[in-house]
N, C-alpha and C positions, 0 to 999 in steps of 0.2 A: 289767377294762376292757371295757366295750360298745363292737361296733361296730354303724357307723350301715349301717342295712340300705337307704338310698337311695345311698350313693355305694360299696355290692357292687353294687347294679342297672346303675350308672350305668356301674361298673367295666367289666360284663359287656357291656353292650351296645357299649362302646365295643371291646373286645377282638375281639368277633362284626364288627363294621366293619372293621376292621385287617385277621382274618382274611380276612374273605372278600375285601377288595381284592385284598389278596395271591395268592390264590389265583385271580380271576379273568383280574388283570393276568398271571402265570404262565402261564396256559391260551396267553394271545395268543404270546407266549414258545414253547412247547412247539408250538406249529404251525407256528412257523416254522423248528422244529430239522430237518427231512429236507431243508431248501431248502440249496444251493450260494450261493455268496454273487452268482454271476449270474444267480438267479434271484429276486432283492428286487426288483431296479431294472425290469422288462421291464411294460408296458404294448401289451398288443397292440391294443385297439381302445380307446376313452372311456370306454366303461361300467366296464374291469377296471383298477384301480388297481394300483401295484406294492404289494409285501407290505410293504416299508421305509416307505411312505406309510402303509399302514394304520397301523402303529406308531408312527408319529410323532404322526399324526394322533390319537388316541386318548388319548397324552400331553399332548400340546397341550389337550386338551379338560379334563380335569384339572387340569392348569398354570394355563388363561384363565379357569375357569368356577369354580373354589375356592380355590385356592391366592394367586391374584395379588390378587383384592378379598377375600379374609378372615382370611387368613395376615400377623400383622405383621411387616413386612420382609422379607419373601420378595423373592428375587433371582432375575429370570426366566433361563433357560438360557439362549438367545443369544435377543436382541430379533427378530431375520430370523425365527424357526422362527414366526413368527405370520401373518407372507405363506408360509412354505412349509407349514406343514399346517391354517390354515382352510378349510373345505371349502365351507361356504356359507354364511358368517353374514355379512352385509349388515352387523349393526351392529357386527362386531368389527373391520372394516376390509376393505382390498385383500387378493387372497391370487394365488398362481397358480392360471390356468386347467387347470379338468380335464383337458384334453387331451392337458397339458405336465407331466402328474405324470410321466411317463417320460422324459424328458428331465433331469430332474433327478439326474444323477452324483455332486452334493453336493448336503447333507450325506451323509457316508459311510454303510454300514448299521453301521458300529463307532461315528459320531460317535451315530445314531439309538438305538443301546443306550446309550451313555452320560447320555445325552439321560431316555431311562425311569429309569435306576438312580439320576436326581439327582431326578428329581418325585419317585419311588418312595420314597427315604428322605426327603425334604421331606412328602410327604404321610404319611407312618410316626410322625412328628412331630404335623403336625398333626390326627391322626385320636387325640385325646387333648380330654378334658372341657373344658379351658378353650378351645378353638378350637369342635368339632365341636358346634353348637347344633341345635336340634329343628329353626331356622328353615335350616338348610343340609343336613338331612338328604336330603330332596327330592331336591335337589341331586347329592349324590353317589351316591343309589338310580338317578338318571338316567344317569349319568355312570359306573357298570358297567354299565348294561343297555344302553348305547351300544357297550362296550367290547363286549359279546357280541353284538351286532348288526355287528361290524366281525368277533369271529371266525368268521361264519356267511358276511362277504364275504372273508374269508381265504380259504375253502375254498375258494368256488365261483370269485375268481379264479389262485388257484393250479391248479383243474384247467383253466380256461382257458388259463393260462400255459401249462402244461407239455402239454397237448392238445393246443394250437397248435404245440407242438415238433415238425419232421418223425421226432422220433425215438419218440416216445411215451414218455417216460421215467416210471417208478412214482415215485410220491409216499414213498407209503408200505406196504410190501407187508401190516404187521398190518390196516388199513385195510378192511371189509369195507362193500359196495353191497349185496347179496343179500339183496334182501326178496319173494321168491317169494309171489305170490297162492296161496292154501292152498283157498279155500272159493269155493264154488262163487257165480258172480254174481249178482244180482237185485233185483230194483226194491222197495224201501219206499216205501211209501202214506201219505202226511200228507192228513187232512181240510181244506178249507177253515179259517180262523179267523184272532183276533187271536191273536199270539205276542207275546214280548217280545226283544228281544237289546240286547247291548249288557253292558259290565261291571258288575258287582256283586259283594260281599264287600272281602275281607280282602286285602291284598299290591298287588303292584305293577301298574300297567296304564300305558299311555303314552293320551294326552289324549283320541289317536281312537280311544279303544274307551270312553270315556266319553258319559252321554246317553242312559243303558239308556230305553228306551222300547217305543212298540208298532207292530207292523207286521198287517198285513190282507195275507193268502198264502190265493191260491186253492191249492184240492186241486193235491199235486202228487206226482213220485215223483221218488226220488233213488239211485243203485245204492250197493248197499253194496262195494264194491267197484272200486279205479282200475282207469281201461283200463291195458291190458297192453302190452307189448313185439309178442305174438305179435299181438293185435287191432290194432293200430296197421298191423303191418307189411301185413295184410290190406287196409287202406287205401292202404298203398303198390301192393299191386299190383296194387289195383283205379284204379291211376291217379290217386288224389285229388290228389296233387301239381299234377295236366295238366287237370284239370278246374276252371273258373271257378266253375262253380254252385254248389259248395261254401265260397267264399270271400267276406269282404268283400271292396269294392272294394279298402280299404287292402293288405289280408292279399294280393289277386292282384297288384296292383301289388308287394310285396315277392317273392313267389313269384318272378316275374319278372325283376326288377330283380337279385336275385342266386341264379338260378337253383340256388332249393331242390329238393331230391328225398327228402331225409327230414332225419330229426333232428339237432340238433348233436351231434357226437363219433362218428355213425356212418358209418360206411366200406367201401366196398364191394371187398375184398382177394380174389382169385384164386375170384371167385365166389360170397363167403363172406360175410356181413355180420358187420361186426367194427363194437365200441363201446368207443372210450376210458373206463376207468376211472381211481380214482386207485391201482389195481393195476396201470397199461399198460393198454395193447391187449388187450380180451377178444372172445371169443366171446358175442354178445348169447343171452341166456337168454331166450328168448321167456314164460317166465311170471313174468317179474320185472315190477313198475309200470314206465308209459312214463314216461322223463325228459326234462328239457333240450326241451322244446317253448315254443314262445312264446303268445300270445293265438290270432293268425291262427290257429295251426297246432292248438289246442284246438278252435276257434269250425270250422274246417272237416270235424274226423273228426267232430265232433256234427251238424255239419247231414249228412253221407256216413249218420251210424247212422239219421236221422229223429230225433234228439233235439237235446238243447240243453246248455249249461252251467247250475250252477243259480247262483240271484242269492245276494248272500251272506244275504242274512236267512233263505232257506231252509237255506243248508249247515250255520247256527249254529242253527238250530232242528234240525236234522235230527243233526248233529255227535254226539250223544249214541247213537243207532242203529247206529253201523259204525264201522271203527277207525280212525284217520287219526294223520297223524305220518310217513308214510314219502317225501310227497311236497308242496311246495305246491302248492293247489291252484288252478287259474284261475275266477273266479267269472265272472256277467254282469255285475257289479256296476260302474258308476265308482264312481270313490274320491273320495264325499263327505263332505262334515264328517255328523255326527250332527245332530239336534236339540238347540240350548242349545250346540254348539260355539263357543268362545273361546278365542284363541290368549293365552297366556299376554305378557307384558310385559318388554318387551329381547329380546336373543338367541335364549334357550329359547324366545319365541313362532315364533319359523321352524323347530323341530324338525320340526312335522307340517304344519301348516297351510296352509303355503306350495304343499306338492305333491298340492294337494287339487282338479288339471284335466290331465285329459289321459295318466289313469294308473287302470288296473284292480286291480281286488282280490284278492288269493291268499288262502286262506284256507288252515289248518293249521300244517304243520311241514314239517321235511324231517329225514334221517339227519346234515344240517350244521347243524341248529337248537342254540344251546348249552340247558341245561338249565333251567329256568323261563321256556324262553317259548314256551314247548308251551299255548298259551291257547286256548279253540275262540273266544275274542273277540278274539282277535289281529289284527289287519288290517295285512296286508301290500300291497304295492301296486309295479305296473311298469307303465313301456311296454306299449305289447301285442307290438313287434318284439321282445323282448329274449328270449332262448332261455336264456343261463348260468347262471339260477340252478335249483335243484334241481326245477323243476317236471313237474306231471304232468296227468291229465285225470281227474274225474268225474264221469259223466253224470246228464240228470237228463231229465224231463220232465212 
C-alpha cells in the first residue's frame, strides 16, 4: 500500500502548528507560576495591565479572531469575556476601559484558567486539515506572535507590580538581569549614502516593518556599545536631572511635574543606590546597560554627552556592526507608517496602524523579548513618558 506523500506534509505541518501553540500558550502559563494569586489582579498605574488580563486577553484573541468565524459550531466561553478582554478593536465592539482592567475581581484567576483550558482544547481540535486552511494561517502566526508580545508585557508589568511593592518582593530568584559591558566603548563611522531598511526574506514580520525601501543618511556615527549604569549615574551627579537645557520642553515639564531624580526602580537606601530587580532590591552594578528610562530621559543624557539619539534608519543600517538584544532601544525616530503602508481590512487593520502619531521608536530587543522577535527590523514603539519597559540608551552622532 502507497502512501500519499501530500497528506505526510500536510500531516506534518499541521502537528508543527499544534506544537508550537501549545508550547507558546505554556510559556504565558509558566510566567505567571512565581505570582501569589494577589498578584494577577493589581494594576498600579494605566499603562500596566493585571497578569489575569493578559491571559485572558490573549485567549479572547484566539476565541474572536479563529475559532468563533471558522470553527463550525464552536460555542463561546461566556458571551461577557468579549467586553472584559477586548483591548482595542473598535470593530469587535464595546469592551472595559484601560484604566478599569484593575478593578475587575471577576472573572476569577481560576474562572481565567478555565477560560484557556476550554479555547486551548477547542483550538487542539481545530488546528487539524479540515478546519486550519492556508487562507487562516496568517491568522494564527499573528495570533502567537501576539501571544508573545503580551509575554514580553507579562514581564515588564509584573516587575512593575511587584517594584511598586514597599516590600521588594523577588519574582523569581533563577531569573538573571546581568549583562555587563565587557568591551571597551566607541564610535563607528557610516559614510554618507542611499541604504535600504525595512523587512525582507523568509518568516514572520508584522505589517510595520514591511515597505523595505530606501533612505539618503548623511555620514554619521553610532557607539558600539549602551550607556551604562555608571555613565548614566555621572549625569546624575552632574545635575542633569536640575538642569533645563538638557531637556525638551515636554521631558522638563514631566521632570517637574513628578519630581524625577533618576531612573525607575532606583533608590536611594542609607546612602547607597539600590535598583529593583526581578531578584529584589540589588546593588546597581555600575557596568551593567542603563534600564527602565523613558524618551525624555534618553533625549536629555544625549544632549549632557554633546550627542544625540540615532534615527531608526541609521540603527537598522548600522544594527549589523555591534551587538544589540540586551536592551530596547530609544530611536529619534516617530513612529510612522513606511512607504506603500496599508492597514489590512476589519479588525486586524488596527493592530498597527492606528498607533502610528504621538509614539517613538525602540528599536532592538530586551532580556523580556520571547524568542523570534529578536528582528533588527522590528519596530517597537512608546510614549516618550513611559519608563517600565526594558529600555536603554545608544548614542550616536
Amino acid at each position: 500500500m502507497k502512501t500519499n506523500p501530500t497528506l505526510i506534509t500536510e500531516e506534518i505541518i499541521y502537528t508543527n502548528w499544534a506544537k508550537r501553540y501549545s508550547e507558546i500558550r505554556q510559556h504565558s502559563v509558566s510566567i505567571c507560576e512565581p505570582l501569589e494569586i494577589e498578584d494577577y489582579v493589581v494594576q498600579p498605574i494605566v499603562d500596566v495591565s493585571p497578569p489575569k488580563w493578559h491571559l485572558g486577553h490573549t485567549t479572547w484573541f484566539f476565541e474572536t479572531f479563529i475559532l468563533e468565524p471558522n470553527f463550525p459550531d464552536y460555542k463561546v466561553f461566556d458571551a461577557q469575556y468579549n467586553f472584559v478582554f477586548n483591548s482595542y478593536y473598535e470593530t469587535i465592539g464595546a469592551r472595559v476601559i484601560r484604566t478599569d482592567r484593575g478593578d475587575l475581581s471577576r472573572p476569577s484567576v481560576s474562572d481565567i484558567y478555565k477560560y484557556r483550558k476550554y479555547v486551548d482544547e477547542q483550538m487542539n481540535k481545530f488546528l487539524q486539515r479540515e478546519f486550519l486552511t492556508e487562507e487562516i494561517e496568517p491568522l494564527l502566526e499573528l495570533g502567537l506572535n501576539h501571544e508573545q508580545q503580551h509575554q514580553e508585557l507579562l514581564m515588564t508589568d509584573i516587575k512593575y507590580i511587584l517594584g511598586h511593592n514597599p516590600l521588594f518582593p523577588v519574582y523569581k530568584k533563577e531569573i538573571s538581569e546581568q549583562n555587563e559591558v565587557k568591551i571597551q566603548s566607541e564610535m563607528i563611522q557610516f559614510n554618507e549614502g542611499v541604504y535600504e531598511i525595512g523587512f525582507k526574506g523568509e518568516g514572520f514580520c508584522f505589517d510595520n516593518e514591511l515597505g523595505r525601501h530606501k533612505v539618503y543618511l548623511n555620514d554619521f556615527e553610532i557607539s558600539n556599545q549602551l550607556v551604562t549604569n555608571g555613565e548614566y549615574f555621572e549625569f546624575m551627579e552632574a545635575e542633569g536631572y536640575s538642569d533645563f537645557r538638557y531637556w525638551h520642553a515636554e521631558g522638563w515639564d514631566w521632570v517637574k511635574q513628578n519630581q524625577v531624580k533618576s531612573p525607575l526602580y532606583w533608590h536611594l537606601i542609607d546612602e547607597k543606590w539600590m535598583h529593583y530587580t526581578l531578584n529584589g532590591l540589588q546593588k546597581i552594578n555600575l557596568n551593567e546597560p542603563l534600564c527602565h528610562i523613558n524618551f525624555f530621559e534618553a533625549s536629555a543624557f544625549a544632549s549632557w554627552k554633546q550627542m544625540r539619539l540615532p534615527t531608526e534608519a541609521e540603527w537598522e543600517v548600522a544594527s549589523n556592526h555591534f551587538d544589540w538584544g540586551k536592551r530596547w532601544e530609544w530611536t529619534n525616530s516617530a513612529y510612522l507608517p513606511y512607504p506603500g503602508f496599508k492597514k489590512e481590512a476589519g479588525a486586524v487593520g488596527e493592530y498597527n496602524g492606528k498607533f502610528m502619531v504621538n509614539q517613538t521608536v525602540l528599536r532592538g530587543a530586551s532580556e523580556a523579548t520571547p524568542k523570534g522577535h529578536s528582528r533588527n527590523t522590528y519596530r517597537n514603539f512608546f510614549p516618550t513618558h513611559l519608563q517600565w519597559q526594558f529600555t536603554g540608551i545608544r548614542l550616536a552622532k
